[in-house]
N, C-alpha and C positions, 0 to 999 in steps of 0.2 A: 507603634514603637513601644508603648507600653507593654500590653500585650504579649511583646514579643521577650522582651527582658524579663517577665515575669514569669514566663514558661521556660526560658533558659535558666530561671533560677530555681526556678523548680526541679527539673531535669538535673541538674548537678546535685541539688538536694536530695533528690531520689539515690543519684549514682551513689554515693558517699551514704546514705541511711541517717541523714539528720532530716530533724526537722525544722522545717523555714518558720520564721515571725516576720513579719513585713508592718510595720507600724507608718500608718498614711491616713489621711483627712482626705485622698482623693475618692469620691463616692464609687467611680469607675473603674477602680482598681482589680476587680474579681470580674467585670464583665464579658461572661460565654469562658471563663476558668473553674470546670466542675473543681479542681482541687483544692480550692481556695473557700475555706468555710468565715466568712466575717463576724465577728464578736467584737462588742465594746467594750475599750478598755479603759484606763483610768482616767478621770478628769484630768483635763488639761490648761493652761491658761496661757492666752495671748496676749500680749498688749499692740492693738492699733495704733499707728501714728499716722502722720500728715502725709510722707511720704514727698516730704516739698525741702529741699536743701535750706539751711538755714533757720529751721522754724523749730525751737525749743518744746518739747513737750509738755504738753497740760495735764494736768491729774484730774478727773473726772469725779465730780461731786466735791462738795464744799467739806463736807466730813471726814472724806478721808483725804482730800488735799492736807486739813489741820493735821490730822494724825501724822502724816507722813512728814509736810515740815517742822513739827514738833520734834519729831526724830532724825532727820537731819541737822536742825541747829543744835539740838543735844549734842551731835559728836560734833560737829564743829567748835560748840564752847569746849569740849574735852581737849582739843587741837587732832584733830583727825580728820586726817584729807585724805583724798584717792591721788591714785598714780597708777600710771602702766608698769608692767614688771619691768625691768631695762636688763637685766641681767640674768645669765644659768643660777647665780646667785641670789639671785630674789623666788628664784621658782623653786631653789632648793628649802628656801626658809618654810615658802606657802607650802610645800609640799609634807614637810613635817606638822605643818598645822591642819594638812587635809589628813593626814591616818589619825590625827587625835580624834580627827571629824570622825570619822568609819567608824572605827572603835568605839564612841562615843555611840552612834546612832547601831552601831552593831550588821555594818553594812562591808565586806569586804574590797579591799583597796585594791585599785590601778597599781600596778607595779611603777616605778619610777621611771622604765625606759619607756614607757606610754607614753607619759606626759615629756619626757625630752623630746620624742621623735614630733611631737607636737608643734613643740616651742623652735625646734631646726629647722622643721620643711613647712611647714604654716604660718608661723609670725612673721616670716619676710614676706609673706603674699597678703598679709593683712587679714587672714580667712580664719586665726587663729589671734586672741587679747584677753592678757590675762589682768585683769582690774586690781589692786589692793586700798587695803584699808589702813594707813598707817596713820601713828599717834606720833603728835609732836611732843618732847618736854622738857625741861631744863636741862636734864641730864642726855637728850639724845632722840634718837627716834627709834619708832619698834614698828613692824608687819604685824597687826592683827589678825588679819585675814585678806581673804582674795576670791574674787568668781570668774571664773575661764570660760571667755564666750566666742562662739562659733560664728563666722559671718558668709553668709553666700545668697546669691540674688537680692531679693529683695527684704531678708530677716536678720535678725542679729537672735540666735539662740545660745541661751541658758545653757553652759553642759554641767560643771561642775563649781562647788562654794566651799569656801569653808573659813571657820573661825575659831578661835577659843572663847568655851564658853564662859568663863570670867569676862568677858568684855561685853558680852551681849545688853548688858545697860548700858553702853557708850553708844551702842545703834552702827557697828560698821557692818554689816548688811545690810542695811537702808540707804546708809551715804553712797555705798558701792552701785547698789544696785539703781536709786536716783541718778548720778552720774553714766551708770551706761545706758539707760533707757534716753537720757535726753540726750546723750553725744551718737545716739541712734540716729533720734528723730532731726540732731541737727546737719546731718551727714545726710539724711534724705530716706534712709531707710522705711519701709513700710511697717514693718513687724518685727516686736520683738517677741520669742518663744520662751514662755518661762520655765515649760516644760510641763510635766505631769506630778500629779500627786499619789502615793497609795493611800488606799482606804484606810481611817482612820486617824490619819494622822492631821487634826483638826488645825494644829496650830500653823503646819506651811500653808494648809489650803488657805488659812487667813491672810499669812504673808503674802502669798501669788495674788489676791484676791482684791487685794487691797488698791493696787496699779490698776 
């Protein structure tokens, strides 16, 4: 079955004159397909879980356990908690806060009707959860940021984050991303994808790296 979808996708790519990228972990993917040349690509990071409903996720090593709850009760003394987005309106805010991202990292932006077609035909099947990071305070509450993750079989993958970077000493990448990994693993999920790195860029691989 494989095989077979990978030579019909091939075939259309021929007709049309693009060329295919097929990004997979399956080793079997190119087997008896001369067209298909395999090259490694960038680091990528998983986090395994239990895979067992109900069972809250463990942070592995005593060292970066401290690290990471050092940075979670950090935003929580800030008043920063996570929330699901509930609204077009909360995904409107994240969404101003993900092109500061791009722009910031110099990375070009998803158009908006990307992420709405997202949020309409995926968030009611649950296959689509957009996490945020909001700050409580006397005067109100504000969206920091947010990560949009992807759910199907047995993983919950990383697609897109983003934050302003004035907050990044409050830690809402860390609360956010603590909170989906274990509402992963409590839901029974096997794996969470955190996705890939480019080279160079030393300080996510520490972040990915660190789970």
């Amino acid at each position: 079955t494989l095989s077979a979808l990978v030579r019909e996708a091939l075939r259309r790519a021929s007709v049309h004159s693009v060329r295919l990228q097929i990004k997979s972990q399956a080793e079997e993917l190119n087997d008896g397909i001369e067209e298909i040349a395999r090259k490694a690509w960038r680091q990528s990071y998983i986090v395994p879980l239990a895979g067992k409903p109900g069972q809250p996720y463990q942070i592995p090593g005593s060292q970066k356990r401290s690290s990471i709850k050092r940075s979670i009760n950090k935003a929580i003394a800030s008043g920063v908690r996570t929330r699901p987005a509930e609204t077009e309106g909360d995904l409107r805010i994240w969404y101003r806060i993900y092109l500061e991202t791009m722009r910031r990292n110099v990375v070009p932006a998803r158009p908006y009707r990307f992420f709405l077609a997202l949020w309409e035909l995926m968030r009611s099947t649950e296959m689509m959860r957009l996490l945020l990071a909001e700050q409580q305070t006397a005067t109100g509450s504000r969206i920091m940021g947010g990560h949009l993750f992807f759910t199907f079989g047995s993983t919950v993958t990383y697609a897109f984050g983003a934050s302003h970077a004035s907050d990044f000493a409050l830690r809402p990448n860390d609360i956010i991303l603590g909170q989906a990994i274990n509402d992963a693993s409590m839901a029974g999920y096997k794996f969470v994808d955190l996705g890939e790195v480019p080279e160079g860029d030393d300080d996510l691989a520490r972040f990915k790296s660190k789970w």
